[in-house]
N, C-alpha and C positions, 0 to 999 in steps of 0.2 A: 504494500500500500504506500501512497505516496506521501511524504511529510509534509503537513501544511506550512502555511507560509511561516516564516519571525522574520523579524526584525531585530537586528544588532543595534544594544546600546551605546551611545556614542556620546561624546560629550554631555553628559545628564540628560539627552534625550530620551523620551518613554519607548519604552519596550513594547511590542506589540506583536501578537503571536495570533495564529488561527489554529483550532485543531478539533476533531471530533471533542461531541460533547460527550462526555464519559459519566455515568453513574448518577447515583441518587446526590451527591455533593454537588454537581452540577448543574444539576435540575434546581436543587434550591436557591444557587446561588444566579440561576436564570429568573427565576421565579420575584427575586429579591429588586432585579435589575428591570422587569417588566412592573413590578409596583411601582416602581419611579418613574416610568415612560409612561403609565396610563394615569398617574396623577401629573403629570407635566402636559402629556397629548391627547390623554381619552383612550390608547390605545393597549387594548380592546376595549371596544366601545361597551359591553359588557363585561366587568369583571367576573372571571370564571369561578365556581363553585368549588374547582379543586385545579385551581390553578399550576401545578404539577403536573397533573396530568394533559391539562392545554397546551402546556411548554412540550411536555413527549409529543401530542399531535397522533391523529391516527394514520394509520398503512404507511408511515414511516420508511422512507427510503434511506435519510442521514441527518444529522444535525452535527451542527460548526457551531461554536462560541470564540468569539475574540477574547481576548488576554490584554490588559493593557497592566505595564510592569507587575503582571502576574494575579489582578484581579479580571474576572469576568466580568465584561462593559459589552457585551453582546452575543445575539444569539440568530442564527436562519433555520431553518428545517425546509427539505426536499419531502414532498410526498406524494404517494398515487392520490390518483384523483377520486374524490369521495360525495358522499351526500351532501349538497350545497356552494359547491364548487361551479361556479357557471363559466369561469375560461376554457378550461377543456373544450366545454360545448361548442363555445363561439370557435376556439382555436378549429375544433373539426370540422364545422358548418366549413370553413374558409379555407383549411389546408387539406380537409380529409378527402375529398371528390380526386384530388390533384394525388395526394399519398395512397390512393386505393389503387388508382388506378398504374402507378411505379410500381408501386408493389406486388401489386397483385394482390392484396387484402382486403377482405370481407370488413366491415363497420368496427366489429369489433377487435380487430388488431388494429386499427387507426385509433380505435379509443386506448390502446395500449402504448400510444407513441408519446403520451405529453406525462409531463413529472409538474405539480404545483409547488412555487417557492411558496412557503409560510413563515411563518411566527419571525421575520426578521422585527428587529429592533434594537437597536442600540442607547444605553444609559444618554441621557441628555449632558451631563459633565463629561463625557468622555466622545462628544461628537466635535467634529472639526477636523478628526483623524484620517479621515478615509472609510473609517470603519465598516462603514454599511455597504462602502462600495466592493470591499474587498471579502465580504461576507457573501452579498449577491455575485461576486465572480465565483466564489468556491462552489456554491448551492450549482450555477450554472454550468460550470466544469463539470459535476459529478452526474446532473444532466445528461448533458452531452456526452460523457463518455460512456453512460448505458443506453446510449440511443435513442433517449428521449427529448424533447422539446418543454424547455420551461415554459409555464405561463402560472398567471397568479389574480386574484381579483382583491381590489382593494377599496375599502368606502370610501366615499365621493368625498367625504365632509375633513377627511384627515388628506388635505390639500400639501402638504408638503410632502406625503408618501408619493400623492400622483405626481406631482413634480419632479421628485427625485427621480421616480422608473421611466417620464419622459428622457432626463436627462445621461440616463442609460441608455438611451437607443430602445425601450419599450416600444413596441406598436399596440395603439389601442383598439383592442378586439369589438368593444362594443359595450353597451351600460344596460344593467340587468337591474332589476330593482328586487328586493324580497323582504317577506315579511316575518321577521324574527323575534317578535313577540307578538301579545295582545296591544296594539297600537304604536308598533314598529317599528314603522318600515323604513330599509335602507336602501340605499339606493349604491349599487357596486360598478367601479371603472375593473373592466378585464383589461389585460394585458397579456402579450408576448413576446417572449426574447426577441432582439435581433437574429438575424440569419448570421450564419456564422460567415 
């Protein structure tokens, strides 16, 4: 497996490492780093019930955490596409006719070609770094090297997320709305990697 990114200290410059997220220490100390991002940004716009297990994410393909001089200031997860995910969809409506037809594959191995980045975020005192960009490359690399195509849907209303995955080279798939409680409803920008 290949070693994620550091960064050498250097004149009292910070330290800054990527690497799989590992173990139940991890998870807390992502847990610890998303209470501060959703009291700073809202993000998750519902605070989860067992926020633990939101950090793991389901059908799990990988999770990265940044290191910044050895504390965790961030977190991405890769995963299959799942119940409420609406990039996939839009990603297939758009690429899936064109991959069926390369391929030779039936709907449902098209629906097996895209990986959803999640749970990215990065601690607010520890942004300015690069972090988030260098977190969405990892997510994206591990992507791509299983043959899948990233894409990610993200609420409208957390306008500096849509911003930043413009500013990545995102293409916007399209805007889904849905309804996630008793009087709701959000409204989600999809997105997809650039071509490589």
């Amino acid at each position: 497996m290949r070693r994620d990114r550091a960064a050498d200290a250097a004149d009292g410059h910070p330290v800054l490492r990527l690497r799989e997220r590992s173990g139940q220490r991890d998870v807390e100390a992502c847990v610890g780093v998303l209470a501060a991002v959703h009291k700073a940004d809202g993000y998750p716009v519902n605070w989860p019930e067992q926020p633990g297990v939101w950090v793991e994410g389901a059908d799990a393909i990988g999770a990265w955490v940044a290191e910044l001089d050895g504390r965790i200031v961030g977190h991405v997860g890769l995963a299959r596409s799942g119940p409420g995910d609406e990039a996939p969809g839009l990603w297939r409506e758009e690429a899936g006719a064109d991959a069926s037809a390369d391929a030779g594959a039936d709907a449902g191995a098209v629906a097996e070609t895209v990986a959803v980045v999640t749970r990215l975020y990065v601690a607010p005192d520890a942004r300015g770094h690069g972090i988030g960009a260098l977190l969405m490359g990892r997510a994206v690399r591990e992507a791509r090297e299983r043959g899948l195509h990233p894409v990610l849907d993200v609420v409208s209303s957390h306008r500096s997320a849509t911003s930043f995955y413009e500013r990545m080279g995102w293409q916007l798939l399209g805007v889904a709305e849905q309804e996630w409680g008793p009087g709701q409803r959000v409204v989600l920008h999809c997105y997809a990697a650039p071509e490589e």
